[in-house]
N, CA, C and O of each residue as an XYZ file, in Angstrom:
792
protein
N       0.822     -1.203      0.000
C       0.000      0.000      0.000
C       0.858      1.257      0.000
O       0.681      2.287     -0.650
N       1.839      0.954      0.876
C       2.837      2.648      1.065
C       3.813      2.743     -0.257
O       4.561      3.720     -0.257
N       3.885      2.013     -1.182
C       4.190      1.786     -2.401
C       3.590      2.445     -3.660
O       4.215      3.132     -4.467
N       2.109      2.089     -3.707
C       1.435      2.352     -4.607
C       1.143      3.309     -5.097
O       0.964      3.977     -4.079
N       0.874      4.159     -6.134
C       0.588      5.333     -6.809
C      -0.319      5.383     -7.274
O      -1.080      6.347     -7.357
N      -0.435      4.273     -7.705
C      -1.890      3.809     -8.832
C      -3.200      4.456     -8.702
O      -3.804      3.924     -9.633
N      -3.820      5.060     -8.285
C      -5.192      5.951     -8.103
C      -6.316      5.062     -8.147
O      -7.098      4.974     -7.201
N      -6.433      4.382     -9.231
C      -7.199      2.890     -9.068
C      -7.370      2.376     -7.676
O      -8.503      2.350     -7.195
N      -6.344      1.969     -6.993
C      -6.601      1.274     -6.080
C      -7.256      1.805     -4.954
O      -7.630      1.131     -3.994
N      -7.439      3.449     -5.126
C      -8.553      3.867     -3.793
C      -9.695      4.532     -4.358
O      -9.682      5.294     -5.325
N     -10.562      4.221     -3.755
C     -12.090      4.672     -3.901
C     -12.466      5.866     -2.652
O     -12.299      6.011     -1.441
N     -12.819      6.282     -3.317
C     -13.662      7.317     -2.120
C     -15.035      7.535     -2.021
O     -15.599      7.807     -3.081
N     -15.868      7.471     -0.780
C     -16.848      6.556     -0.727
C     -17.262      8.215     -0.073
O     -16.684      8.609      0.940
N     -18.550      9.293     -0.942
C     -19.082     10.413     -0.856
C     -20.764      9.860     -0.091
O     -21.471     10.615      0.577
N     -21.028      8.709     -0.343
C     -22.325      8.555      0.287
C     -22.818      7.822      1.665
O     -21.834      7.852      2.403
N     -23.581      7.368      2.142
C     -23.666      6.963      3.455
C     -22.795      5.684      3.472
O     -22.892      4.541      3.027
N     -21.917      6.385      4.173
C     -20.293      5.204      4.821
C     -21.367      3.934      4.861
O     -21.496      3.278      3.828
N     -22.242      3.532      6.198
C     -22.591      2.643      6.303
C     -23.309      1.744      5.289
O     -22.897      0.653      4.894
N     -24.470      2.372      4.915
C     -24.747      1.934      3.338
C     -23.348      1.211      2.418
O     -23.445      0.055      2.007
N     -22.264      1.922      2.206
C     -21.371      1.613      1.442
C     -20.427      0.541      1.570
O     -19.748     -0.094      0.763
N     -20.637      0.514      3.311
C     -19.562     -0.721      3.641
C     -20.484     -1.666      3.972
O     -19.809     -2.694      3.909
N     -21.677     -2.018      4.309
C     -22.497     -3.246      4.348
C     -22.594     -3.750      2.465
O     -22.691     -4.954      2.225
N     -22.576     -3.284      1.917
C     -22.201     -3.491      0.214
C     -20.790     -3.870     -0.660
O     -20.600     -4.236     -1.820
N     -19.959     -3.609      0.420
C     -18.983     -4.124      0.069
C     -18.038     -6.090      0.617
O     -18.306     -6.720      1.641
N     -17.042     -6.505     -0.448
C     -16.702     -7.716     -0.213
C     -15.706     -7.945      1.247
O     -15.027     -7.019      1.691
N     -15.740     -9.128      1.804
C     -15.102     -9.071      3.134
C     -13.650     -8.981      2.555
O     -13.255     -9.084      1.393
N     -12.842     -8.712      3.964
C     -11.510     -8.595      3.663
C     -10.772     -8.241      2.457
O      -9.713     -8.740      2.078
N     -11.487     -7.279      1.874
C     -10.636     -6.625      0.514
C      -9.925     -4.995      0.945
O      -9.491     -4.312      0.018
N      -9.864     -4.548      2.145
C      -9.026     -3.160      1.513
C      -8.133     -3.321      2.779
O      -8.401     -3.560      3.957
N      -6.971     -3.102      2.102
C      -6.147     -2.517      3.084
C      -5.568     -1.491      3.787
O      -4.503     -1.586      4.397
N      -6.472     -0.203      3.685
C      -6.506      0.773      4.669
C      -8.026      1.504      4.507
O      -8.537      1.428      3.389
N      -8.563      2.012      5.280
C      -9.739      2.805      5.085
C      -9.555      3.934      6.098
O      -9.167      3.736      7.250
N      -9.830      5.017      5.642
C      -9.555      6.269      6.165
C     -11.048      6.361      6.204
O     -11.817      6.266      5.248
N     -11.377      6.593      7.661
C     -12.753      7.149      7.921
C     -12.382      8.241      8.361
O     -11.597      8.292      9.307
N     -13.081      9.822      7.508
C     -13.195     10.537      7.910
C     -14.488     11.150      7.914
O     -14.706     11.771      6.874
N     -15.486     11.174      8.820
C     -16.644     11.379      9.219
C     -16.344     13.084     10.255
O     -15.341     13.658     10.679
N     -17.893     13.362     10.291
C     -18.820     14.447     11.224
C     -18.306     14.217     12.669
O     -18.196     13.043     13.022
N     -18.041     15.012     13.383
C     -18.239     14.459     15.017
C     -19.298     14.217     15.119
O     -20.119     14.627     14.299
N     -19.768     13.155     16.602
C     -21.125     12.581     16.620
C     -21.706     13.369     17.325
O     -22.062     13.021     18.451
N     -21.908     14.398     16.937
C     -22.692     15.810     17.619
C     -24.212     15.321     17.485
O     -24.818     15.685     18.493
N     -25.093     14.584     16.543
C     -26.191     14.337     16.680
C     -26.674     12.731     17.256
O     -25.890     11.879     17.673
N     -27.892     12.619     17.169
C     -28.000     10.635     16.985
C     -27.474     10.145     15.636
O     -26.676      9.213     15.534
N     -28.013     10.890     14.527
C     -27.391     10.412     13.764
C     -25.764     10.445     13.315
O     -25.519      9.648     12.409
N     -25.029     10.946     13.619
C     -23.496     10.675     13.093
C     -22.920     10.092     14.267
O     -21.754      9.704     14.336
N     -24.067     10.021     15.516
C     -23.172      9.024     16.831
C     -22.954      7.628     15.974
O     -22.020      6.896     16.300
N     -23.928      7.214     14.739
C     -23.583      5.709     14.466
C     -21.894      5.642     13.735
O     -21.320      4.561     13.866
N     -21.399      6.381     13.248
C     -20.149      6.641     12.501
C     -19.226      6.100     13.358
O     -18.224      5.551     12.898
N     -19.558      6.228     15.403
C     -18.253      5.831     15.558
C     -18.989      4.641     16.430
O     -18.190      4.167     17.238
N     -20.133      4.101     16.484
C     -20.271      2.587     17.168
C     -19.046      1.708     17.058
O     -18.120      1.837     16.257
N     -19.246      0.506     18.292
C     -18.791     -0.813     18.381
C     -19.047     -1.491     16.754
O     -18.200     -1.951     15.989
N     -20.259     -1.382     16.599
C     -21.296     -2.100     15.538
C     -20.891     -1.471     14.044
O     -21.303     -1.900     12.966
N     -20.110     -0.507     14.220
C     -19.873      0.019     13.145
C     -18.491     -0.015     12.691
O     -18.151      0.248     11.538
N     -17.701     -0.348     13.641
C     -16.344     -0.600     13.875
C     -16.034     -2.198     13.335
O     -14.948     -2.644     12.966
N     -17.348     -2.908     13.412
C     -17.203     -4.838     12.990
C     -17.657     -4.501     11.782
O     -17.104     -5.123     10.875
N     -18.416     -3.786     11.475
C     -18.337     -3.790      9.909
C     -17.418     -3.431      8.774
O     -17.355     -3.908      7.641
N     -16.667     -2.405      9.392
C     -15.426     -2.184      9.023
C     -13.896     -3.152      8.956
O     -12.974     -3.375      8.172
N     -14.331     -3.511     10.281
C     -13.496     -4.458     10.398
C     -13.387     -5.642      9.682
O     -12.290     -6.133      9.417
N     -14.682     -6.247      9.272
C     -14.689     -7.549      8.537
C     -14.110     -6.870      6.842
O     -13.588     -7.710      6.109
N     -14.208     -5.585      6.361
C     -13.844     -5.390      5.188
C     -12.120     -5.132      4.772
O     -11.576     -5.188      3.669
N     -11.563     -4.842      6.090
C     -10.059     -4.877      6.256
C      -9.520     -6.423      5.900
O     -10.200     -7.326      6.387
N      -8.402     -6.796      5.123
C      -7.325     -7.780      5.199
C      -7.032     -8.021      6.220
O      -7.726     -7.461      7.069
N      -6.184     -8.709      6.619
C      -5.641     -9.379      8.138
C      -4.924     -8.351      8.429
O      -4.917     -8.212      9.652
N      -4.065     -7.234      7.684
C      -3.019     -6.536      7.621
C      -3.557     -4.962      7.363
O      -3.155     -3.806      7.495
N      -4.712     -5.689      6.916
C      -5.349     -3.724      7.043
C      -5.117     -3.082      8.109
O      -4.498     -3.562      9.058
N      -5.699     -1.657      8.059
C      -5.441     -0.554      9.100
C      -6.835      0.129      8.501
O      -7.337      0.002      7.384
N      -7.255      0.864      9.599
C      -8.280      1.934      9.986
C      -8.121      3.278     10.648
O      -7.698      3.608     11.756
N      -8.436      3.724      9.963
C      -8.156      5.484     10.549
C      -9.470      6.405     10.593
O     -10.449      6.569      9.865
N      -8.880      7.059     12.127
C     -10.435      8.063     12.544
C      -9.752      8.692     13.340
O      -8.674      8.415     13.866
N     -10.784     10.058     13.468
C     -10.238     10.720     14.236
C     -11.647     11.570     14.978
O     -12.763     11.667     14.468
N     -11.198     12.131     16.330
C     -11.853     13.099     16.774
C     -11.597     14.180     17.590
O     -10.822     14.004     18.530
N     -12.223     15.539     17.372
C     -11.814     16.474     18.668
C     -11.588     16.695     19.645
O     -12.560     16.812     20.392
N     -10.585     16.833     20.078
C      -9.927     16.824     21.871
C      -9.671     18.126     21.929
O     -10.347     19.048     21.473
N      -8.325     18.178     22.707
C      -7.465     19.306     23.322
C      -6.757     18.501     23.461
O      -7.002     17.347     23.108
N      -5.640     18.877     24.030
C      -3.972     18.195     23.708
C      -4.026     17.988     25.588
O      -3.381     16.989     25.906
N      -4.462     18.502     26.440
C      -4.218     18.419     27.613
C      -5.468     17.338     27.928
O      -5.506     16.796     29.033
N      -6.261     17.113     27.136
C      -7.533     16.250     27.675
C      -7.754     16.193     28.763
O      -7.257     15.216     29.323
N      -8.554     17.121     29.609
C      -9.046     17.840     30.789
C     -10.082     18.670     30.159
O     -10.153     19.292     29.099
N     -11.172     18.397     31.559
C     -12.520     19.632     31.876
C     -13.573     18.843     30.809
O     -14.481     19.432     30.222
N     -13.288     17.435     30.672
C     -14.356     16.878     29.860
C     -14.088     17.027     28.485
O     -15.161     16.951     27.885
N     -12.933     17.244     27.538
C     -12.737     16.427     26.763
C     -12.018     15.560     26.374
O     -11.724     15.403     25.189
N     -11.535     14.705     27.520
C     -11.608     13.118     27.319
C     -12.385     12.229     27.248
O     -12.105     11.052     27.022
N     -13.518     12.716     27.445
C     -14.984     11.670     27.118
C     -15.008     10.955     26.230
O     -14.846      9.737     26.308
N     -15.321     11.908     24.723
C     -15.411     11.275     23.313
C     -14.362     10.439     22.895
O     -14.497      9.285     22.489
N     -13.121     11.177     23.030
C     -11.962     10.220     22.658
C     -11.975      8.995     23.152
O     -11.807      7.954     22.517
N     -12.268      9.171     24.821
C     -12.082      7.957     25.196
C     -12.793      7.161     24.923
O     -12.197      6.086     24.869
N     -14.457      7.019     24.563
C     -15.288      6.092     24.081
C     -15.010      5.790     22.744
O     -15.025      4.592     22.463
N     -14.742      6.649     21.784
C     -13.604      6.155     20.583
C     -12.963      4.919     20.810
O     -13.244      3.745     20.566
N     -12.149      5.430     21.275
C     -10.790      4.413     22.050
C     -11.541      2.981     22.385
O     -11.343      1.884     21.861
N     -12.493      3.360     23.459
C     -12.727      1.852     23.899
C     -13.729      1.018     22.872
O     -13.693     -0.175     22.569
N     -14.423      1.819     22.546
C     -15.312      1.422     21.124
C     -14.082      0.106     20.126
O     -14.154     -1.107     19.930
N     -13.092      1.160     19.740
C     -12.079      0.510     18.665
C     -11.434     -0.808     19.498
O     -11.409     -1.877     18.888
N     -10.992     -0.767     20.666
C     -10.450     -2.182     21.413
C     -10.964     -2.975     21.772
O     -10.439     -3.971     22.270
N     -12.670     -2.706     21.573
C     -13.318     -4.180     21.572
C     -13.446     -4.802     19.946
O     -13.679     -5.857     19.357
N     -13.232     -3.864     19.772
C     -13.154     -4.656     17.661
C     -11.870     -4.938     17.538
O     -11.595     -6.004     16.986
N     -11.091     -4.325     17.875
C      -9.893     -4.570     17.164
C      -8.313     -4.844     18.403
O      -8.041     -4.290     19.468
N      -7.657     -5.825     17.691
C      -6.622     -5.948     19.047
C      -5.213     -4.967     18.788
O      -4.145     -5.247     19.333
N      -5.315     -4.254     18.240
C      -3.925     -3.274     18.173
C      -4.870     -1.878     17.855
O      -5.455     -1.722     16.783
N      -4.900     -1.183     18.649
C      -5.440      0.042     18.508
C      -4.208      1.224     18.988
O      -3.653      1.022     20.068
N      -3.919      2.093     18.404
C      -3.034      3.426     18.497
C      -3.711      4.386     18.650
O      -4.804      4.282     18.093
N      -3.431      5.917     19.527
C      -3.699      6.845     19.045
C      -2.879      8.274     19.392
O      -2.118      8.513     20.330
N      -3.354      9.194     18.205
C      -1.974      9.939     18.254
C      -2.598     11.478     19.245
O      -3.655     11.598     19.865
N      -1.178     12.727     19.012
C      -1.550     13.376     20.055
C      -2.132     14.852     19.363
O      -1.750     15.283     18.275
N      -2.826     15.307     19.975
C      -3.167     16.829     19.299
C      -4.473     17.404     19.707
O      -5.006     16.863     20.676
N      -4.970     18.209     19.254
C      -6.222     18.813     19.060
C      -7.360     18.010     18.489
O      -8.584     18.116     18.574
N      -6.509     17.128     17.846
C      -7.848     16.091     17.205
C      -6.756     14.617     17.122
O      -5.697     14.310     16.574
N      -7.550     14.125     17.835
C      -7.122     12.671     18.282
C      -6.959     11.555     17.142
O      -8.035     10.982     16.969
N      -6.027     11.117     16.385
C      -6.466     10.188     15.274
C      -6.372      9.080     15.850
O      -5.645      9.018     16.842
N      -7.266      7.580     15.270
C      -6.691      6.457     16.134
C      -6.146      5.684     14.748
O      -6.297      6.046     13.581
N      -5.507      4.576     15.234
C      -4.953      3.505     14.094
C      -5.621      2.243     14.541
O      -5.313      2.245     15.733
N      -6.240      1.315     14.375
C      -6.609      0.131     14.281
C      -6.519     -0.831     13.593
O      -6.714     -0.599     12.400
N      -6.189     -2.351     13.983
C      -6.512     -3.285     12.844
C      -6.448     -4.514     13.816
O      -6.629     -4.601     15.030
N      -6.137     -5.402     12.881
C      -5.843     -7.025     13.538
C      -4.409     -7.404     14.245
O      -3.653     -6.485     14.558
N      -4.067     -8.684     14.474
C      -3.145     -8.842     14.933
C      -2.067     -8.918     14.045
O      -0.960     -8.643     14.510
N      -2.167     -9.290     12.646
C      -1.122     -9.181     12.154
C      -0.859     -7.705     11.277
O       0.078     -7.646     10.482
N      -1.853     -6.426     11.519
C      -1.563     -5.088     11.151
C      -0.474     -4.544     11.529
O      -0.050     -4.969     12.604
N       0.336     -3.481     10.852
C       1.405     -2.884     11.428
C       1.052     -1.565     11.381
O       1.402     -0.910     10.398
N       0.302     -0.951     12.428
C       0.077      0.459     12.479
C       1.003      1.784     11.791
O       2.145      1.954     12.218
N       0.483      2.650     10.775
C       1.635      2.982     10.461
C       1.699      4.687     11.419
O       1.087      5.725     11.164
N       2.352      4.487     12.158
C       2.463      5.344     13.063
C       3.328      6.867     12.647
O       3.247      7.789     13.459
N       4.069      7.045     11.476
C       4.594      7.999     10.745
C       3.507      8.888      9.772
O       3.093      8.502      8.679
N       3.165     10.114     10.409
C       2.178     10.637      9.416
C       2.886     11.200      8.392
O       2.382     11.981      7.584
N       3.905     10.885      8.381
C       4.554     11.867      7.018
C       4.724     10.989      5.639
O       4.983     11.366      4.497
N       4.477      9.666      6.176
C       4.475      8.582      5.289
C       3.030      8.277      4.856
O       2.575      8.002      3.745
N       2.610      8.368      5.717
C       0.792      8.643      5.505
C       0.651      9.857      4.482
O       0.372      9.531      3.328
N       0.785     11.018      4.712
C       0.363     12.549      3.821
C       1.185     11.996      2.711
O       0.487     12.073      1.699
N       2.180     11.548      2.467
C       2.664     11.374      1.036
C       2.067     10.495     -0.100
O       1.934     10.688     -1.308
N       1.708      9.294      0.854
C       0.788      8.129      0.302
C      -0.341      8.489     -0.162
O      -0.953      7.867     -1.031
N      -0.944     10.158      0.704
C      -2.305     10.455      0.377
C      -2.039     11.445     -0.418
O      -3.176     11.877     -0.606
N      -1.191     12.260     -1.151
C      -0.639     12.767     -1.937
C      -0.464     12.881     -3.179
O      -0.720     13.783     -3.977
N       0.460     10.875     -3.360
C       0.474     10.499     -4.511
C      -0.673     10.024     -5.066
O      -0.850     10.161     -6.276
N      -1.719      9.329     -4.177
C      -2.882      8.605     -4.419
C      -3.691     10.113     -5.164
O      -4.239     10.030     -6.263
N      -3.658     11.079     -4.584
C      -4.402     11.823     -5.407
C      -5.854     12.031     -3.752
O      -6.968     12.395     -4.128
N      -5.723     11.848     -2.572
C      -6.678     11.702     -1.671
C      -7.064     13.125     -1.213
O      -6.504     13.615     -0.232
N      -7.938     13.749     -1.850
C      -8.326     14.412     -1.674
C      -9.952     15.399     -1.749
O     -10.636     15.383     -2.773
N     -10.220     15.926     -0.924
C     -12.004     15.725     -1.146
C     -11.967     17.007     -0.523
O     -10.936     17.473     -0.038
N     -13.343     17.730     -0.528
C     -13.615     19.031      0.668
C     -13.659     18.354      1.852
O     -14.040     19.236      2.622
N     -13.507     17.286      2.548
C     -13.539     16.664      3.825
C     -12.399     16.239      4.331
O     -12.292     16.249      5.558
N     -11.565     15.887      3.718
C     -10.058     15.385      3.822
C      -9.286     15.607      2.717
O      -9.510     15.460      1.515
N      -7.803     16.199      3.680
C      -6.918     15.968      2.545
C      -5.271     15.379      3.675
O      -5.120     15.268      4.891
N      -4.341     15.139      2.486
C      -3.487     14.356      2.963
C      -2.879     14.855      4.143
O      -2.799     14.092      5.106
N      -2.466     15.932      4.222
C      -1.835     17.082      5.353
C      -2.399     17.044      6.375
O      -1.821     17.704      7.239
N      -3.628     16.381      6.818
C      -4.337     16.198      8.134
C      -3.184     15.318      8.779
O      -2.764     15.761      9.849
N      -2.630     14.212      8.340
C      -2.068     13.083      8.718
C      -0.474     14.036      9.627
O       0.182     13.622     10.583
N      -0.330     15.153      8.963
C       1.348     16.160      9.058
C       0.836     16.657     10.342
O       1.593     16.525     11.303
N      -0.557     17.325     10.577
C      -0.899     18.095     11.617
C      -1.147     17.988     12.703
O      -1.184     18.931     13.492
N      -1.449     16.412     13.070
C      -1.158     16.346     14.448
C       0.384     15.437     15.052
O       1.114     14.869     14.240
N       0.574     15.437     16.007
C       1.731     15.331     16.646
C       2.014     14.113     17.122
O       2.493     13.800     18.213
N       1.640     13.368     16.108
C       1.284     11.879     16.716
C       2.461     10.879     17.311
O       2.318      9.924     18.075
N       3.688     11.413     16.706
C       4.719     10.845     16.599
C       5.847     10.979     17.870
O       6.770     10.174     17.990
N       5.647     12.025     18.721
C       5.823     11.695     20.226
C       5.868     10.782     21.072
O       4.736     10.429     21.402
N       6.897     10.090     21.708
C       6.190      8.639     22.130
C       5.935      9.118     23.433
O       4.775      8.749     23.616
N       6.312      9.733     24.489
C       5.697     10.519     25.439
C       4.478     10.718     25.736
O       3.901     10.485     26.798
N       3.780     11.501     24.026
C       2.749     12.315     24.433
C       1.624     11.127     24.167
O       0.519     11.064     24.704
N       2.362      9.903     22.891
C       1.074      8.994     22.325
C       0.711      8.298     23.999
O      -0.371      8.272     24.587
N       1.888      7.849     24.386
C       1.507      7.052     25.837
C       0.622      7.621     26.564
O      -0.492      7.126     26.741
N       1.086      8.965     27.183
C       0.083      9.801     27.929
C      -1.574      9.942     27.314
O      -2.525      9.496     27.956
N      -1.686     10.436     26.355
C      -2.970     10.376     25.315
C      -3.681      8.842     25.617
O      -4.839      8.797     26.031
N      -2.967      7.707     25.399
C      -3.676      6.530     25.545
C      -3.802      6.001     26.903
O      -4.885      5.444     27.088
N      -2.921      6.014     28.016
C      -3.107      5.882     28.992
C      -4.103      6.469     29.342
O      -4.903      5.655     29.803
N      -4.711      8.099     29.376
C      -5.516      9.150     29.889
C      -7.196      8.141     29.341
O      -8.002      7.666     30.142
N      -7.300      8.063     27.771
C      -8.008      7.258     27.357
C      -8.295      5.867     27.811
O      -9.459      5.502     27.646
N      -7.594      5.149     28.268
C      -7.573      3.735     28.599
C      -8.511      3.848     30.174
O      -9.330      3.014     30.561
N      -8.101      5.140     30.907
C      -8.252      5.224     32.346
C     -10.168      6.367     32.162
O     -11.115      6.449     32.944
N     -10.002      6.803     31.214
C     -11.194      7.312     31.614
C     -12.403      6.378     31.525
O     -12.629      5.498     30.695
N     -13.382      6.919     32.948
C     -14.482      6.476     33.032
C     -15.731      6.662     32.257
O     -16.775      7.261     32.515
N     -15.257      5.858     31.052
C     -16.648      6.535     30.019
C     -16.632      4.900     29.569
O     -15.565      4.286     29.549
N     -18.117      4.154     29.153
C     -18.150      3.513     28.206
C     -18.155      3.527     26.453
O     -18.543      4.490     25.791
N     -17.740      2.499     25.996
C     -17.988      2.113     24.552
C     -19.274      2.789     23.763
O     -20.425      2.585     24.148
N     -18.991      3.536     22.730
C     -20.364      3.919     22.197
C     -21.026      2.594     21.226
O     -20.350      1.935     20.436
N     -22.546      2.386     21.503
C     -22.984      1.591     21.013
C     -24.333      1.756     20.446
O     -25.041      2.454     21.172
N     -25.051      1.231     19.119
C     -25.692      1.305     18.398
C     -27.143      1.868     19.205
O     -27.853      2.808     18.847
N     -27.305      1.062     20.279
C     -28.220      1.133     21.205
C     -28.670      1.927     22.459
O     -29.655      2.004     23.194
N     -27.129      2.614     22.285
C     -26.500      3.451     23.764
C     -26.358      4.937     22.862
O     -25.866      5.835     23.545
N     -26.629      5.241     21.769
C     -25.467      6.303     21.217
C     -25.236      7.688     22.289
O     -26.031      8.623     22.188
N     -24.767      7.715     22.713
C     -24.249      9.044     23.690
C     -23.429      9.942     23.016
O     -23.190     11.068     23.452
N     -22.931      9.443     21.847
C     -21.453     10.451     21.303
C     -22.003     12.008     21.595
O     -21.596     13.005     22.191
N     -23.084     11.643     20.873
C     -23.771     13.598     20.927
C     -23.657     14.026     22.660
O     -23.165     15.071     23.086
N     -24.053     13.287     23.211
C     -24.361     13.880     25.169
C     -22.836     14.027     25.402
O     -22.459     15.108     25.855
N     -21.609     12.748     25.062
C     -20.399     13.722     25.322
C     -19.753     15.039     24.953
O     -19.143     15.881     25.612
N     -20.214     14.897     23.214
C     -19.706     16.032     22.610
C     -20.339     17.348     23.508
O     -19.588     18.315     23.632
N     -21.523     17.407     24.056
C     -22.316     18.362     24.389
C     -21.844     18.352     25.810
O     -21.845     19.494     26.271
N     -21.599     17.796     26.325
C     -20.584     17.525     27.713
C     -19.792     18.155     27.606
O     -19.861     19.140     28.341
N     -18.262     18.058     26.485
C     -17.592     18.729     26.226
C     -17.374     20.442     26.195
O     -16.589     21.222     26.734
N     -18.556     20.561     25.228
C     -18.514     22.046     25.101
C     -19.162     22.966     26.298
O     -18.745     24.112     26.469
N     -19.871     22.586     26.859
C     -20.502     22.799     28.114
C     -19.641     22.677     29.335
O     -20.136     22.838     30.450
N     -18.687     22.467     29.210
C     -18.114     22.598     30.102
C     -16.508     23.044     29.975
O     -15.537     22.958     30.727
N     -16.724     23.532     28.714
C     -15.457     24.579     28.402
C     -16.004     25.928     28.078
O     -15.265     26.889     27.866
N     -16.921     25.974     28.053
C     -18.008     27.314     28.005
C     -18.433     27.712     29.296
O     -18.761     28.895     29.379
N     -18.523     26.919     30.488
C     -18.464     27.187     31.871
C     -20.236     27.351     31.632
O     -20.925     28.279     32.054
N     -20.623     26.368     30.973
C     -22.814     26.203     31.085
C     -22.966     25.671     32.293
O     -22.070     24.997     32.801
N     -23.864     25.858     32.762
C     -24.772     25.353     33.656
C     -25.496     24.100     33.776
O     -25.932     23.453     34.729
N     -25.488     23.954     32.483
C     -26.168     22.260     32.036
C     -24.938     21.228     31.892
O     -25.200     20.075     31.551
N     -23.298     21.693     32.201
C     -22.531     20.350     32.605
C     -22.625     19.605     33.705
O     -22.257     18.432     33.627
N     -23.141     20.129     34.973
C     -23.615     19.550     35.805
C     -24.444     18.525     35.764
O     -24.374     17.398     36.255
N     -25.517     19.242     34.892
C     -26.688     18.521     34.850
C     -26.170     17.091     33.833
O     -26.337     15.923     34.183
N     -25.634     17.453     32.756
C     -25.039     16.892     32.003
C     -24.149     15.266     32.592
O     -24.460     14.078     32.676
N     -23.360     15.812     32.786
C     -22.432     15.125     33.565
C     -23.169     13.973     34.636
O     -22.406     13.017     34.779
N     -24.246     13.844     35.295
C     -25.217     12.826     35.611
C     -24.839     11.534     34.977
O     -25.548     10.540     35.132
């Protein structure tokens, strides 16, 4: 994959992700860049389910990788470690090698056991470069902009995640929106994080 140039070999998928990957063949791609909405509503909370994470997962190779990301703060404090962290735990019940990097917006890496996370975003933005990966939603230089490559800061970031008290978002549970709204509510100093926070 970190080879290839060919443009052929990636698709970019403009219509409902889920729709698109219940339609597709098992174990054929070897990387998928999900870049989705934060789950600010019910509806884009399904983007980052458990349930949505096995569907993905069954379309990865043994060696695939998965990429997502979401909004933090680099200090993850005052409630936004919530989302990330249900991210996080969401992706480690699907998947047994999960990464994630450090910044303002949290990317994670996922796959199977025999995946090799590619933990260099500069090898990433080039790959997405030559491929031609580019859309009004993503472009390759996202991969340059956060700071992922710290081993300090990735530990701290995943430890902080591993330890927070939030569950897995799930098809049935979707909360993403009540954290996101957690979040901002309580960096805005509202009145309803209290309430929130319940």
């Amino acid at each position: 994959l970190l080879e290839t140039t060919d443009p052929s070999r990636y698709h970019f998928v403009k219509t409902d992700p889920i729709a698109f990957a219940l339609a597709q063949p098992l174990g054929f791609y070897d990387l998928i860049v999900l870049r989705v909405p934060e789950p600010s509503t019910l509806g884009l909370t399904r983007f980052h389910t458990v349930e949505f994470y096995e569907v993905l997962g069954r379309l990865l190779r043994p060696s695939g990788v998965l990429w997502t990301s979401v909004e933090a703060t680099e200090l993850l404090g005052v409630g936004t470690e919530f989302l990330p962290a249900a991210v996080w735990k969401s992706l480690r019940l699907v998947f047994p090698k999960v990464a994630a990097t450090y910044g303002s917006r949290i990317g994670f890496f996922a796959g199977r056991e025999e995946a090799e996370l590619p933990m260099d975003p500069q090898i990433l933005a080039d790959v997405g470069r030559r491929a031609g990966w580019r859309t009004p939603w993503f472009d390759p230089a996202f991969f340059e902009t956060d700071e992922a490559n710290d081993p300090f800061k990735r530990e701290r970031v995943e430890d902080r995640l591993e330890k927070c008290s939030v569950e897995p978002l799930w098809r049935d549970r979707p909360v993403g929106h009540l954290l996101a709204l957690l979040r901002w509510s309580r960096q805005q100093g509202s009145p309803w994080a209290a309430l929130l926070a319940r």
